[in-house]
C-alpha positions in Angstrom: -6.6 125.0 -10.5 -9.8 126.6 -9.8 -10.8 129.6 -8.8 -11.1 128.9 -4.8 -7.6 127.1 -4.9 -6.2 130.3 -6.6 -8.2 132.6 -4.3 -6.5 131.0 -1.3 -3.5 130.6 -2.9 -3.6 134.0 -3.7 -4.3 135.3 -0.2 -1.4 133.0 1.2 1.5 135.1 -1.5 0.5 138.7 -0.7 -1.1 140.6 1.4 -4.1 142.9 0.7 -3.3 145.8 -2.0 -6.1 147.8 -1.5 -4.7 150.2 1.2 -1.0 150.1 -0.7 -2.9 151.0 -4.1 -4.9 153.7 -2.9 -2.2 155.7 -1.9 -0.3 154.9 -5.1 -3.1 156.0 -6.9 -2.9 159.2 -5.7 0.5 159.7 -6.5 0.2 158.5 -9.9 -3.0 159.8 -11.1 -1.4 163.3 -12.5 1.0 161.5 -14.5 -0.6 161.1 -18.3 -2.1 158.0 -19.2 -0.6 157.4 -22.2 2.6 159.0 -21.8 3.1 155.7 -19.0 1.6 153.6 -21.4 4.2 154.6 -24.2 7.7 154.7 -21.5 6.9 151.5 -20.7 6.6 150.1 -23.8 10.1 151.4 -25.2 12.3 149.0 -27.0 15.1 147.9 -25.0 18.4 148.8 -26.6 21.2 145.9 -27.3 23.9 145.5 -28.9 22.9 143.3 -31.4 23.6 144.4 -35.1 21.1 146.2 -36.9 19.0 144.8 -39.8 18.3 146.9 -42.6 14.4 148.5 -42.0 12.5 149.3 -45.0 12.2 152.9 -45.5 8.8 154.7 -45.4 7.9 155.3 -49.1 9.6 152.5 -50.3 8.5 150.8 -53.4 9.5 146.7 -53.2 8.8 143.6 -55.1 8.3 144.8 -58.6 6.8 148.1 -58.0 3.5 146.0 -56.2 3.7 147.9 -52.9 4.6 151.3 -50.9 6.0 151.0 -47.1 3.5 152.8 -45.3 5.0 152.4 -41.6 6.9 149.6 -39.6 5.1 148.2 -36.7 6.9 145.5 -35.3 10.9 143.9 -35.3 12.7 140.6 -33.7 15.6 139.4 -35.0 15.0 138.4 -38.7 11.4 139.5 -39.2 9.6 142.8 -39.7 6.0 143.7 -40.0 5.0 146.2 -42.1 1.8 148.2 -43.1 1.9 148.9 -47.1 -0.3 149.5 -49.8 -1.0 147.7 -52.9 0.2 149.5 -55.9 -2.2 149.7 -59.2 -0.3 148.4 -62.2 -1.0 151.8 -63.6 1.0 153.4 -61.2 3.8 155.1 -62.4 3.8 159.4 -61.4 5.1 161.0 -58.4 1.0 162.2 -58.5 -0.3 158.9 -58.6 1.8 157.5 -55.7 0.4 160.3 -53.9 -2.9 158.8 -54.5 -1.8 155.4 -52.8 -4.0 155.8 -50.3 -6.9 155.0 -51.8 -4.9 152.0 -52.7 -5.8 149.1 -50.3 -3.9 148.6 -47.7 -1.7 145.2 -46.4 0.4 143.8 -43.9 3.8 142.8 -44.8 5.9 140.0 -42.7 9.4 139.7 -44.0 11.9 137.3 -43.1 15.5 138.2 -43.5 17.4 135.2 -44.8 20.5 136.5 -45.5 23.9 134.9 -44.8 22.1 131.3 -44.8 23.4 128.6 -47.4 20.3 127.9 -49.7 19.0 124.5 -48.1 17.8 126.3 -45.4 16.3 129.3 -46.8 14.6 126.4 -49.0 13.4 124.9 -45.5 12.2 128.7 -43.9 10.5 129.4 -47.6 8.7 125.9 -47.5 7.7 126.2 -44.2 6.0 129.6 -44.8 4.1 128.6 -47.9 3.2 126.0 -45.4 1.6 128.1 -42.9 0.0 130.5 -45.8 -2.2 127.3 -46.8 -3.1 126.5 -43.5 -6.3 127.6 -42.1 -5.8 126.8 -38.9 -2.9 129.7 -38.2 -5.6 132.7 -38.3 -8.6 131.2 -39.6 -10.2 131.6 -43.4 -7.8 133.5 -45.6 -7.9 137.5 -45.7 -5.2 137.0 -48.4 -6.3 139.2 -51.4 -6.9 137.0 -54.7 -4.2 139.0 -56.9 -1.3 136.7 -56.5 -0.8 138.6 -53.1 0.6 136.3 -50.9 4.2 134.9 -50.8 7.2 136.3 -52.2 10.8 136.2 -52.7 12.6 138.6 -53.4 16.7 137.9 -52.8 17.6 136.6 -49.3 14.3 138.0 -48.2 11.0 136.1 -48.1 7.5 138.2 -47.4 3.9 137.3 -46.6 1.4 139.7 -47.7 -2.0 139.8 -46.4 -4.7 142.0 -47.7 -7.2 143.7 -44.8 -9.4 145.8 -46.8 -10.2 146.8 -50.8 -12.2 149.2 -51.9 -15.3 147.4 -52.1 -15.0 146.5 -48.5 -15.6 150.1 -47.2 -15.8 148.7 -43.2 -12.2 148.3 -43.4 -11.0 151.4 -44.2 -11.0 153.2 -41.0 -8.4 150.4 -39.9 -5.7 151.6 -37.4 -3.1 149.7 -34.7 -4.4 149.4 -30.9 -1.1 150.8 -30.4 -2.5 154.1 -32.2 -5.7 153.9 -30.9 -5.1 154.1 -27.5 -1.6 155.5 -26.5 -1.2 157.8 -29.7 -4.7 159.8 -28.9 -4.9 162.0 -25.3 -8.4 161.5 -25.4 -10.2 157.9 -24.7 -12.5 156.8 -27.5 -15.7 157.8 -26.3 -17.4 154.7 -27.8 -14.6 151.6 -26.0 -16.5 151.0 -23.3 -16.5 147.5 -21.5 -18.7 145.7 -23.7 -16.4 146.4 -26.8 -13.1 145.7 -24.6 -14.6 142.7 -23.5 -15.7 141.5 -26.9 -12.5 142.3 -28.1 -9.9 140.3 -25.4 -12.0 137.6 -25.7 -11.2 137.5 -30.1 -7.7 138.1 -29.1 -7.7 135.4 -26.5 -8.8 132.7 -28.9 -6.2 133.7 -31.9 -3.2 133.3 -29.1 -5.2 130.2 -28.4 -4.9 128.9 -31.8 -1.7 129.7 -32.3 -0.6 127.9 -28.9 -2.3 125.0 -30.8 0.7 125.4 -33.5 2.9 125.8 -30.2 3.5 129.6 -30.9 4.0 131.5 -28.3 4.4 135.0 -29.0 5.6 136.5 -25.2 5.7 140.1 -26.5 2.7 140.4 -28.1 2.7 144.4 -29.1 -0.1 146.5 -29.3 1.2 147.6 -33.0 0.8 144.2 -34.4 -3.3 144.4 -33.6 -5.5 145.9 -36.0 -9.0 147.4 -34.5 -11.4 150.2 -36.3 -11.0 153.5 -35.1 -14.8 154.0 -35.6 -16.1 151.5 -33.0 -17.1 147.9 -32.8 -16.5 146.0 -36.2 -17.6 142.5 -36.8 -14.2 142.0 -38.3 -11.8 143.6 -35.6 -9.7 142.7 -34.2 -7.3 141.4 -36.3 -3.6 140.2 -34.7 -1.1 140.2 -37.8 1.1 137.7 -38.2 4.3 138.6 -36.1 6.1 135.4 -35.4 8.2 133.3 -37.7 6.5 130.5 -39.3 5.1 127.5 -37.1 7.6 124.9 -36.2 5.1 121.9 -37.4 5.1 123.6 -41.1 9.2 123.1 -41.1 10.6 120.2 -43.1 13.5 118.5 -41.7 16.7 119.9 -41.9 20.1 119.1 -43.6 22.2 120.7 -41.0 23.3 118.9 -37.7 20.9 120.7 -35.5 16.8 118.8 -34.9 14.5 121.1 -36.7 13.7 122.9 -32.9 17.1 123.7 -31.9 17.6 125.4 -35.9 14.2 126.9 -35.3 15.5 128.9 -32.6 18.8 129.4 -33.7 17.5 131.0 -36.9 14.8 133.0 -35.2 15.2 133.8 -31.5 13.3 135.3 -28.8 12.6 138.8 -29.0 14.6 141.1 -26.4 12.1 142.0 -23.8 12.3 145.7 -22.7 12.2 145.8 -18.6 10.1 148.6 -18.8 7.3 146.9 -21.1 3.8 147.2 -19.2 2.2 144.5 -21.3 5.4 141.8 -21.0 5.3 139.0 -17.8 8.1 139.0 -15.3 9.4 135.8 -16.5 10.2 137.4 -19.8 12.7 139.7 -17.4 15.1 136.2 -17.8 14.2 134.7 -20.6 11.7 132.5 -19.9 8.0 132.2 -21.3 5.6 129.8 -22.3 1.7 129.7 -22.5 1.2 131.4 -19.5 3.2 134.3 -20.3 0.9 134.9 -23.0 -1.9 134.7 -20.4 0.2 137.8 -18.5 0.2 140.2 -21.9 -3.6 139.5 -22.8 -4.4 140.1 -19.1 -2.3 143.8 -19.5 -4.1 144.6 -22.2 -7.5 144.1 -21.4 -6.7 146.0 -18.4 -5.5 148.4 -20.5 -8.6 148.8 -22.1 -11.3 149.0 -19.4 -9.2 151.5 -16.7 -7.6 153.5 -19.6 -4.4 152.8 -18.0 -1.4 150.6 -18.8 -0.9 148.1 -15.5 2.0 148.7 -13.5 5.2 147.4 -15.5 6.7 143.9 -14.1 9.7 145.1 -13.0 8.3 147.6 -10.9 6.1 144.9 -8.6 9.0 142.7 -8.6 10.3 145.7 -6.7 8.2 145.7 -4.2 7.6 142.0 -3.4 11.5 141.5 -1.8 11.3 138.1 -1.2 10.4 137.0 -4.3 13.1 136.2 -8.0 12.2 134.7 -10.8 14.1 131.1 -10.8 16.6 130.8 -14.0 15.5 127.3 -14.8 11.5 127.5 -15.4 10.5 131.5 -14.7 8.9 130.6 -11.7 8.7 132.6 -8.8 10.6 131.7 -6.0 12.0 132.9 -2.5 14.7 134.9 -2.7 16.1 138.8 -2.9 15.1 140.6 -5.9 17.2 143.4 -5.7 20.2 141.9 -7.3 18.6 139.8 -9.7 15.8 141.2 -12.4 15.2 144.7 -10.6 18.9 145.4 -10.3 19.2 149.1 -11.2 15.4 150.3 -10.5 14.5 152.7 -7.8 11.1 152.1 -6.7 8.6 149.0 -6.5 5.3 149.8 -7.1 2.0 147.5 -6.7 -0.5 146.7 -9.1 -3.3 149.1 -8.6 -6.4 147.3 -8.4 -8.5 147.6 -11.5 -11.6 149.1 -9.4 -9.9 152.1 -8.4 -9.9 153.1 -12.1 -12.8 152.1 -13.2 -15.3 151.9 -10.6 -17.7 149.7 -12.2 -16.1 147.1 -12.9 -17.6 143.9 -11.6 -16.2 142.0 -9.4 -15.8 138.9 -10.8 -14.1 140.7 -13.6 -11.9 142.1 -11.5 -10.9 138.8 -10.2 -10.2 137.6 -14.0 -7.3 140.5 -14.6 -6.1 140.0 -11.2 -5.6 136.3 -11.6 -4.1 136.6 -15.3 -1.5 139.3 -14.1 -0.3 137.6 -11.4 3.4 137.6 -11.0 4.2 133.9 -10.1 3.2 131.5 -13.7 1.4 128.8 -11.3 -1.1 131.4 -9.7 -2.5 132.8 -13.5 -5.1 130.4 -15.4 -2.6 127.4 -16.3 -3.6 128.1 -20.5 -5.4 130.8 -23.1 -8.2 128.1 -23.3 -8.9 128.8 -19.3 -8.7 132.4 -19.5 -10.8 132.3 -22.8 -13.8 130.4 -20.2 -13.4 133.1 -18.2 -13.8 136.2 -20.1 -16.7 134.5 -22.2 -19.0 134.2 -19.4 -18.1 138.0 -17.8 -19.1 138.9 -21.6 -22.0 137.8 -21.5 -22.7 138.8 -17.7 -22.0 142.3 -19.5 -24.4 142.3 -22.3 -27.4 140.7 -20.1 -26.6 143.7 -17.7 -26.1 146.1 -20.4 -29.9 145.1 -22.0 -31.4 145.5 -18.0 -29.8 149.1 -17.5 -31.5 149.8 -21.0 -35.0 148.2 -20.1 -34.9 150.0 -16.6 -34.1 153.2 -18.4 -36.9 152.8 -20.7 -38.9 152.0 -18.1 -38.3 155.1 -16.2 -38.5 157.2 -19.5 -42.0 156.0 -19.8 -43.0 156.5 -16.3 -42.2 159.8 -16.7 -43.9 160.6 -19.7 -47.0 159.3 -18.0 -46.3 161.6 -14.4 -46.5 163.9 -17.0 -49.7 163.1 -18.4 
């Protein structure tokens, strides 16, 4: 589709927000930025059993690493920030001292209650994707014997992000942190950085749609950015999904390796009130283009400072429109008993210029057409939306390096007034 299709197919499914978000601007500018960020965002609470959580502090395989914090959970796999225990290690003291110890991310796989074949498949199929290159590019995998363990029922992937010879890495902190955890904006994200940066994360989700991933709740806690400014190596998306289908051998059970895939490792829960989740995810449903959705919410996250208005919110206040059970499509019907069913309130999108007035337009029209609620009216892949943001990137540098020549320019005018 391009864009003058989507524009008028755009302009036939809604009518003009501008007036609609004004006024919703108004009543929502008081309310803190990050507190709306973090409400929305709150896991949504089931009644599915528990699995155990490492603690904070804990020591695991052999005494090799410390628990520093979990960021991220699904059904059968955590990630986990750690650090990387000296051998040496052994006094209260010295684990105090673990932070100058370099720091890793930890994916672990919870295999318990499965016969051994098919931990044998899961554990093959992860030393699978650990050798591949094409998952996230050339190994950051430190070259201790740091990579894939076992350790009873449970199998981990380690990956080194920094040592102590690589001193760039160690201001390293979560988007998550960086931008809902502070009450102040970093002073130095401006829209050349949050550009540079959803257009790296758009072409990691790209590869890993490639190895026909797709992640659906991509969290801000599973993103690694520096907390100093730009960084040639951030950011980084850890690895937050179980391993790639392709990678899995066949199976002994009576299941096709696909239907055991997702039987061993189902789709996350969605929380309805998750800024950064597409509608479709409300039933169910996602594919590519719901990826497409979450990247959109973030980058408009990052150049207004403010989360977008939560799905289940705009379903609200478009009546007419469900998502379909069978494909997450949008189609016509009443909302109000369907997704929406106990919410009071619908609330629009605000458009992205009202918060950030200098946004340009065709940038504008990039978020609005990757957060659109209806699957067929966003770009139809990452690839697409990849295009897009590439060319409004570089549309921001070469206006970036005008502004500074016109600046000089005055500067030196001046100067010679002086004269």
């Amino acid at each position: 589709m391009d864009n003058n299709e989507w524009s008028g197919r755009r302009e036939e499914s809604q009518q003009s927000l501008s007036t609609y978000s004004q006024e919703q601007l108004r009543q929502t500018r008081p309310i803190n930025r990050i507190q709306r960020a973090r409400v929305r965002m709150l896991p949504q609470q089931t009644g599915e059993e528990e699995e155990e959580i490492l603690a904070e502090g804990e020591i695991i395989l052999d005494g090799r690493y410390r628990i520093v914090q979990l960021l991220y959970k699904r059904p059968r796999l955590h990630l986990y920030l750690a650090r990387r225990l000296s051998p040496e290690v052994s006094s209260e003291e010295e684990l105090a001292q673990g932070e100058r110890e370099p720091l890793v991310a930890i994916r672990e796989l919870v295999l318990t209650s499965f016969p051994p074949p098919v931990r044998e498949q899961i554990e093959k199929a992860a030393f699978e994707e650990f050798v591949s290159p094409i998952v996230q590019g050339p190994s950051q995998h430190s070259t201790g014997g740091d990579r894939v363990w076992t350790e009873g029922e449970r199998h981990y992937l380690v990956t080194q992000l920094y040592d102590r010879k690589s001193a760039p890495y160690a201001d390293v902190i979560t988007l998550a942190e960086l931008v809902l955890d502070h009450r102040e904006w970093p002073t130095w994200l401006n829209e050349e950085i949050a550009l540079s940066w959803g257009a790296r994360l758009c072409r990691i989700v790209a590869r890993l749609h490639r190895l026909g991933i797709v992640l659906g709740d991509l969290d801000l806690s599973t993103i690694l950015v520096s907390s100093s400014g730009e960084s040639s190596w951030a950011p980084i998306l850890l690895a937050s999904w179980p391993p790639p289908l392709q990678f899995w051998p066949p199976g002994t059970t009576a299941f096709d390796v696909s239907q055991q895939y997702r039987q061993v490792f189902p789709t996350a829960g969605a929380a309805r009130w998750n800024a950064f989740i597409a509608p479709e995810m409300l039933n169910g449903n996602c594919d590519e283009r719901s990826d497409v959705y979450t990247l959109g919410a973030i980058l408009y996250l990052l150049l207004t400072h403010y989360a977008p208005v939560a799905a289940i919110h705009r379903l609200q206040a478009v009546p007419e429109v469900k998502l379909s059970e069978e494909d997450g499509s949008v189609t016509d019907a009443s909302v109000k008993n369907n997704v929406t069913r106990g919410t009071n309130e619908g609330l629009e999108l605000i458009l992205p210029r009202l918060l950030y007035r200098e946004i340009p337009e065709a940038l504008e029209q990039i978020l609005l057409r990757a957060l659109e609620l209806d699957p067929d009216l966003r770009y139809l892949s990452v690839f697409a939306l990849v295009e897009a943001l590439e060319a409004a990137e570089l549309e921001a540098v070469t206006r970036a390096k005008a502004h500074s020549q016109e600046s000089g320019g005055r500067k030196l005018l001046m100067r010679r007034v002086k004269c």
